[in-house]
C-alpha positions as CSV (number, residue, x, y, z in Angstrom):
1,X,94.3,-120.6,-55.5
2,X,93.7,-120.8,-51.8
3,X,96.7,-120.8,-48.9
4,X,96.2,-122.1,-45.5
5,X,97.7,-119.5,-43.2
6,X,97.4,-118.6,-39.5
7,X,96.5,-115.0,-38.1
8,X,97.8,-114.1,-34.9
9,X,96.3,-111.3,-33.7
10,X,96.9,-109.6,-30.4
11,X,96.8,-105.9,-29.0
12,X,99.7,-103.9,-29.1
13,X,99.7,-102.0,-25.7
14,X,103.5,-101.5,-25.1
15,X,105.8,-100.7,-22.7
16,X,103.9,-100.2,-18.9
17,X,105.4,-99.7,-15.8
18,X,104.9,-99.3,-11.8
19,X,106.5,-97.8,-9.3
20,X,106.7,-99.4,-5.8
21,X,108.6,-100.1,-3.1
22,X,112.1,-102.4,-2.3
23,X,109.8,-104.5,-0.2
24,X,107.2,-105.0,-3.1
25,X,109.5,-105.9,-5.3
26,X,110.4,-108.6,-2.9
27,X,107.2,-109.8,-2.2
28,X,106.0,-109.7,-6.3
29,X,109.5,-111.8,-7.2
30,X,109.6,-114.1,-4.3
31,X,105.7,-114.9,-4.4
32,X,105.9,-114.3,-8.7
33,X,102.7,-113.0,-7.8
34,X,101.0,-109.4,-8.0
35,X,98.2,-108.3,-6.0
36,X,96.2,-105.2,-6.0
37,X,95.9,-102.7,-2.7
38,X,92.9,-104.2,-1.4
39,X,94.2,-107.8,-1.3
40,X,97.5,-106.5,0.3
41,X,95.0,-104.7,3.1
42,X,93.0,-107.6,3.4
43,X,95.9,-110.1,3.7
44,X,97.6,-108.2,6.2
45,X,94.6,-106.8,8.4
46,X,95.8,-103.1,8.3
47,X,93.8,-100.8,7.2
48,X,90.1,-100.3,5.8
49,X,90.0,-101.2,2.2
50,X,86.7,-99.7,1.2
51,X,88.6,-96.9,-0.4
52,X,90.8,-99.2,-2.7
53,X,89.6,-100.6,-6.1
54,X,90.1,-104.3,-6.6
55,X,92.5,-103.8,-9.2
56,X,96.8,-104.0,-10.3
57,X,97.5,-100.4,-11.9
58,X,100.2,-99.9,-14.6
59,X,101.5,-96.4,-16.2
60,X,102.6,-95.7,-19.8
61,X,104.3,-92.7,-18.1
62,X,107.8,-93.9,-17.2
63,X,108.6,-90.4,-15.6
64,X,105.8,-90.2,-13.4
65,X,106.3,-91.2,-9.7
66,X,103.9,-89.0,-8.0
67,X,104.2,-91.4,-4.6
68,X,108.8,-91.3,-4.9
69,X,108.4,-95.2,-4.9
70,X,112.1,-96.2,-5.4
71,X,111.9,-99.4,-7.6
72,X,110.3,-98.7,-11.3
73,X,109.2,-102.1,-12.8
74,X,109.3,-102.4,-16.6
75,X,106.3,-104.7,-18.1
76,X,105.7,-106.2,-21.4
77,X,102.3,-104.5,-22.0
78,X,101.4,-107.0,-24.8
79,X,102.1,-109.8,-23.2
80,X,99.9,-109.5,-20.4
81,X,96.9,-107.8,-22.6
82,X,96.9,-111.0,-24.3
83,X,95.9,-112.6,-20.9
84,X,94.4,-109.5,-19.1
85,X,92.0,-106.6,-19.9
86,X,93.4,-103.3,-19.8
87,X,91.2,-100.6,-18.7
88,X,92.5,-96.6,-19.1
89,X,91.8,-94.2,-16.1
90,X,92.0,-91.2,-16.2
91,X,92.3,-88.0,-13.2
92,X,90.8,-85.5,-14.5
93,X,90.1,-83.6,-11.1
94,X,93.8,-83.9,-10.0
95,X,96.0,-81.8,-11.7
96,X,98.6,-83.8,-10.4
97,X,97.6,-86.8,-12.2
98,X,97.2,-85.2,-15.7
99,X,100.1,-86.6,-17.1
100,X,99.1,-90.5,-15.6
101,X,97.8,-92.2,-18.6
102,X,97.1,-95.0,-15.9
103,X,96.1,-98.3,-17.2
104,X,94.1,-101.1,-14.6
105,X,93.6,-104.4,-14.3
106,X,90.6,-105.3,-12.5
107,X,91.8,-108.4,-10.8
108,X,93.1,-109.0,-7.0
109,X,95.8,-111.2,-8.3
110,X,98.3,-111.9,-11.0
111,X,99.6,-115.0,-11.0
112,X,103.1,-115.7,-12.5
113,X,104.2,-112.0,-13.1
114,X,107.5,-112.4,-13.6
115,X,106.9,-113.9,-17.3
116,X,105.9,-110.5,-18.2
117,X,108.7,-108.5,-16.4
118,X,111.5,-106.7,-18.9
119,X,113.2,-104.5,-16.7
120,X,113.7,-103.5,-13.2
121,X,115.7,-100.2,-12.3
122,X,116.1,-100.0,-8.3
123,X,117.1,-96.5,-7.0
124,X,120.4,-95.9,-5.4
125,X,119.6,-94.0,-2.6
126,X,116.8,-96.8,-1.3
127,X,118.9,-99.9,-2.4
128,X,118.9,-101.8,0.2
129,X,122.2,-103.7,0.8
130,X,121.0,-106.5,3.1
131,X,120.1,-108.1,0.6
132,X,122.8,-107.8,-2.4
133,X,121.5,-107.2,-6.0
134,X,122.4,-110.9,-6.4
135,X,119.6,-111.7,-4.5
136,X,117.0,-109.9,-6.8
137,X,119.0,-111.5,-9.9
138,X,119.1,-114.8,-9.0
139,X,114.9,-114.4,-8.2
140,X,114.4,-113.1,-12.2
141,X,117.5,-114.5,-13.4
142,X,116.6,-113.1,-17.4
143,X,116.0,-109.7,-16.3
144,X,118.3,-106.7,-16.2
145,X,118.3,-105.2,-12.7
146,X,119.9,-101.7,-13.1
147,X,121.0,-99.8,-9.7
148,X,120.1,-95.9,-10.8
149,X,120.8,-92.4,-9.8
């Protein structure tokens, strides 16, 4: 005997994260929108952007923070590989970047990012207090936003 059933398939990428600024985070919740380097140079006429890919890059190292951003955003991997394609770069010349396991998305733009936020952890020292954590929360009201050490 036959059953009907449905298959849902989709890619099980995991947990990702980026690191970036206060004022990134800012800009990617108020606009729910995340844009890659060369769109941020483009948009605000500062510098040349011949040197930056076209693309949004995500880590599977939640340690690494080679640039000391202060605000580590926590994505649902799946979720957005099930819209996106995920592309892995490595650094193999930069020792510094052996332990990256950097995923890309080559795309200037991604629209309604917050759907696929978890998590947000803000650092202490760069928190910035003009702005209460209120203000973050009430922008990704589902989300945890944790103040750390």
């Amino acid at each position: 005997m036959l059953t009907k059933f449905q298959l849902f398939e989709a890619k099980q990428v995991g947990i990702l994260y980026h690191w970036t600024t206060l004022r990134s985070l800012t800009n990617i919740l108020e606009n729910d929108e995340m844009i890659s380097r060369e769109l941020k140079c483009l948009r605000n006429h500062t510098e040349d952007t011949t040197e930056w890919g076209n693309y949004i890059s995500f880590s599977r190292n939640k340690t690494l923070n080679y640039h000391k951003k202060s605000v580590l955003i926590i994505f649902d991997g799946n979720k957005l590989s099930n819209k996106y394609k995920f592309e892995p770069h490595l650094f193999m010349e930069d020792p510094r970047f052996k332990e990256e396991a950097e995923e890309r998305i080559k795309i200037s733009k991604i629209n309604n990012i917050k759907k696929y936020i978890i998590g947000i952890q803000i650092m202490k020292w760069e928190f910035d207090h003009q702005k209460p954590l209120d203000y973050y929360q009430s922008l990704i009201p589902n989300v945890k936003i944790k103040i750390i050490e």
